[in-house]
N, C-alpha and C positions, 0 to 999 in steps of 0.2 A: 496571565495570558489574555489577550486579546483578539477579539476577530473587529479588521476594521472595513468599511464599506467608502471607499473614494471614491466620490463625486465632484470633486472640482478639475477644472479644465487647464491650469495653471502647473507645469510638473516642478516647477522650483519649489512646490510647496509639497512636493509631493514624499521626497525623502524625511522630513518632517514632519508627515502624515503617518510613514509607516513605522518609525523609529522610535520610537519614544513612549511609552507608557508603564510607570510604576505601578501597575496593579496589586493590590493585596493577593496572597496566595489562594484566597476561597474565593474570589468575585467570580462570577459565572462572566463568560465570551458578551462581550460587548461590540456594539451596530454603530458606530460612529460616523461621523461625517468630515471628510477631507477640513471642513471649515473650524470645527469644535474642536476635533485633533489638535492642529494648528495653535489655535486658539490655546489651549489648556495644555500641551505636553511639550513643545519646542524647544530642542533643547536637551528633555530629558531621555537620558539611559535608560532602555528597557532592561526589566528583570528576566521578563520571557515574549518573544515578538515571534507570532507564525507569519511568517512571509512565503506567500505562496509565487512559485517563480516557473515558469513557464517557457519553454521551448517550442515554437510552432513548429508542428509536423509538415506542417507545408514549408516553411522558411526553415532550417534550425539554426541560421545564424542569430537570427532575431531571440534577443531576449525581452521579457515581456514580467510586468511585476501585476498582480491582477488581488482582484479583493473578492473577499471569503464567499461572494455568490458567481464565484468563477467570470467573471464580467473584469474586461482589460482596463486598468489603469487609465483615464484620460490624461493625455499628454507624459504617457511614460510608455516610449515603442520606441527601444533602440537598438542600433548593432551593438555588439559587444568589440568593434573595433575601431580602434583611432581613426582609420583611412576614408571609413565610409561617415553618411549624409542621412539623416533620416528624421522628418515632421521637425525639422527647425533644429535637432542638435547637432550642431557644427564638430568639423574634427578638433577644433581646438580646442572646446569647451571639453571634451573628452578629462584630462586629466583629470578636471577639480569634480566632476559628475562621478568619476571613477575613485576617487578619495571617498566618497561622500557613500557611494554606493558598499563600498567596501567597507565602511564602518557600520552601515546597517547590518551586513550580513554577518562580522562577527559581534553582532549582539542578537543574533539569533539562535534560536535553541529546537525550532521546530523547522523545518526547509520542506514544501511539497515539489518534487522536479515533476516535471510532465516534457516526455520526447528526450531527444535525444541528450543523453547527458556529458558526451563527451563534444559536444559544439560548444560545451561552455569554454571560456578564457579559463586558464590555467589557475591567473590573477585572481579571478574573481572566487575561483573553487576554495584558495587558498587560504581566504578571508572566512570559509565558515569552519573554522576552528573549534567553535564556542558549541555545535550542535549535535542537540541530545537524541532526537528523533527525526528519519528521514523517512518519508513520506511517496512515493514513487507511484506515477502513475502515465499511464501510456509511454510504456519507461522502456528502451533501448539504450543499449552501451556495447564499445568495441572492445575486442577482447584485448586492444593495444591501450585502453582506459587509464589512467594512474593511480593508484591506490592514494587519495588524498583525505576521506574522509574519516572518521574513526566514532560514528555516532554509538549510541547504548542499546536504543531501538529502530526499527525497520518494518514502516508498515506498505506492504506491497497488493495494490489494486493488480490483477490480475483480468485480462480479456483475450479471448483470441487470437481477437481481430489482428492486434494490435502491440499482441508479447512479442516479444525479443530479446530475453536476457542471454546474455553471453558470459555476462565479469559483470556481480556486483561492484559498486564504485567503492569497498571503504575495504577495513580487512576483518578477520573473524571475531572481533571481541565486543559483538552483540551481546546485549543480556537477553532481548525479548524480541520474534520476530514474527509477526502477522500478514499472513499468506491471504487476501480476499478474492474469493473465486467465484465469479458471476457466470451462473450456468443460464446458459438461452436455452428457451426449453425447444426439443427436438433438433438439437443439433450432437452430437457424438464426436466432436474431434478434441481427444485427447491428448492429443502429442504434447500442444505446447502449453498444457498445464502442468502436463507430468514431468516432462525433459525439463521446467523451469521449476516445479517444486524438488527434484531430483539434485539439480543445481544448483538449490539455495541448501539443500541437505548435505552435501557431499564438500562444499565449497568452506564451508564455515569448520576444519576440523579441530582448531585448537579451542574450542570454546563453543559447547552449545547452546545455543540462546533456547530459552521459553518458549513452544511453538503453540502459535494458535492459527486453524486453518476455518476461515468464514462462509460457509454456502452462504451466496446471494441468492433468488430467484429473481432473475429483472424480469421477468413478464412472468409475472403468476398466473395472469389469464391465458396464457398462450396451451395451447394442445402440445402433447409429444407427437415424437414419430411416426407412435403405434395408429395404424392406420382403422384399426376399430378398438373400442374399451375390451381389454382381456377379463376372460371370464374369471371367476372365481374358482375353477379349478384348474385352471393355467396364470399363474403369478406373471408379470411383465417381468424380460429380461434387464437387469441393473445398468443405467446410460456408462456408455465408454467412459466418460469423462467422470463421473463420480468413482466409477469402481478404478482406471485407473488411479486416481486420487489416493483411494483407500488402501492402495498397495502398496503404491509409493511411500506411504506412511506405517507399513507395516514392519520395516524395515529400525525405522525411529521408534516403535514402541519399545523394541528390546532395549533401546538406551534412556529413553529419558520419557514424560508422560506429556502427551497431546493431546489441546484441547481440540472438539469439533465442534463448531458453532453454526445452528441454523440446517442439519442436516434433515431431521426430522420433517421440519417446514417445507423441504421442496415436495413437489407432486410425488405421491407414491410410487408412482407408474417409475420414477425415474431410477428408486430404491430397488423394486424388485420387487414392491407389495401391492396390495389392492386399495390398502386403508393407512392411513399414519401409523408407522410402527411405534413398539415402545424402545425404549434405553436397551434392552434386554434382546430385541428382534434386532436393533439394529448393529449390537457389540456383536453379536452370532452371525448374523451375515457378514462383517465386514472380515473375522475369525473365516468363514466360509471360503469367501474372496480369494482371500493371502492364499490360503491352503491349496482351492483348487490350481492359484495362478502358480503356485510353486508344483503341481504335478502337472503341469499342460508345460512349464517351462524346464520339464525336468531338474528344478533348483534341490537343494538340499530342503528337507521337509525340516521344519520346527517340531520338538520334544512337545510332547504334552506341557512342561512347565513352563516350554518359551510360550506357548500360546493362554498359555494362564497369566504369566506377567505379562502380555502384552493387551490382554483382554484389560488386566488391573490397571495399567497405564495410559488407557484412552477415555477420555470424559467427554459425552455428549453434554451441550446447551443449546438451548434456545435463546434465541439474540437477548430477551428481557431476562433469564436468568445470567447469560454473560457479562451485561453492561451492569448490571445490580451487584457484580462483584468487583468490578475496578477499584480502586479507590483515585480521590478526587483528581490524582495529579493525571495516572493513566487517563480517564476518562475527559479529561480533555484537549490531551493529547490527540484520543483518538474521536471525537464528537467535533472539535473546532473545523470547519472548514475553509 
């Protein structure tokens, strides 16, 4: 696998840039240059090529191929349709551009979408065949989507601002799927982490994939809500958004075991505690959670042994304990950007 950095201004060379490199299976993500690419792989069949492909939230007809420090393509900005015009590529040029693009994307094995997924061509969906891991970030789809994909894994960036899942794009026969949940701190709106981890759980029923759910903190500096530090004999209340999390997942510990990564690490204040809990404060609280939310929601209560095997089937990490267990291929799957 490959991470490649295009720099040249010339886009015939550009498909040639992203296409091609024989990597050994151990090489770590390599920084190349639109020109050296060129230069050394033209030509050749990739074993494994991350092409990261981008949908503008502002345009989404616009498809866009960009390199691994999120920076566009120079002289690769086009519609995805014959009819239109866009920085020099003509309608006519369209087909052989469209051949060319099409062979790149089924020798891809990793695809990141960003925005809307159902803007893409039909065509163009149809060409990634070959892909193992899908990648989804600032990611919407209509619930009239077509089921064309059929990857192994699904690693899903999660925001806000900015979620809208309706209809994942592929169908249930994930092995392995990665829920990343970036909590701004003092913010409490839960809906659409929960409604969309609820609908990644519910959606997949012939086949449960490996679930792993990653607390981010993106502003670790930032204050919560609480408008002064609680005392130490009044514990801070657990943020909407973590504890609906821990609910929605309570559900999935009676079937299969879930990893949590990075919960530990956000601000205490957000858990319910004063100070960093341990493994043991935080399996008890999240036990707590479920329990009270099933008598406030009048649900049927869990036996003492469901809440034992559910206790048994949730694994707290910390990001350096989670990554130290991948092995090479995961790990750069989910490290290439």
């Amino acid at each position: 696998m490959v991470g490649i950095t295009l720099d040249h201004d010339a886009y015939p060379h550009i498909f040639d840039a992203i296409i091609a490199y024989a990597a050994p299976p151990d090489l770590l993500p390599l920084r190349l240059t639109c020109k050296s690419v060129c230069d050394r792989v033209d030509g050749i069949l990739a074993h494994h090529v991350v092409i990261r492909c981008r949908l503008s939230w502002e345009k989404p007809d616009f498809l866009t191929i960009r390199g691994p420090d999120d920076a566009p393509v120079p002289g690769f900005r086009m519609r995805p349709y014959p009819n239109k015009v866009e920085e020099g590529l003509q309608a006519s040029e369209w087909a052989a551009n469209e051949a060319r693009l099409r062979q790149i994307l089924s020798n891809a094995r990793v695809v990141d979408f960003w925005g809307r997924f159902d803007a893409w061509p039909e065509t163009l969906l149809s060409a990634l065949s070959n892909v193992e891991t899908v990648r989804l970030r600032r990611f919407a789809v209509a619930s009239s989507t077509k089921c064309v994909l059929r990857p192994k894994n699904c690693i899903l960036f999660a925001e806000p601002e900015d979620l809208d899942i309706h209809k994942l794009p592929f169908d249930g026969n994930l092995d392995y799927m990665k829920f990343v949940v970036n909590i701004p701190l003092g913010i409490d709106d839960a809906d659409s982490y929960v409604a969309s981890l609820s609908y990644i759980n519910t959606a997949l029923p012939e086949k449960r994939p490996k679930l792993v759910v990653v607390f981010s903190n993106v502003d670790p500096g930032a204050k919560t809500a609480t408008e002064s530090p609680p005392s130490q004999a009044e514990p801070p209340e657990m943020s909407e958004v973590v504890e609906g999390i821990l609910i929605e997942l309570g559900t999935e510990l009676l079937e299969r075991p879930v990893t949590i990564v990075g919960l530990a690490q956000l601000d205490p204040s957000l858990l319910g505690f004063t100070s960093e809990p341990s493994v043991t404060e935080l399996s008890a609280k999240m036990m707590d959670r479920i329990e009270y939310w099933q008598m406030e929601e009048e649900q049927s209560t869990w036996t003492e042994e469901q809440f034992q095997l559910a206790a048994a089937n949730v694994t707290f990490l910390t990001e350096d304990e989670y990554t130290a267990q991948l092995d090479h291929e995961q790990w750069l799957l989910e490290t290439v950007q």
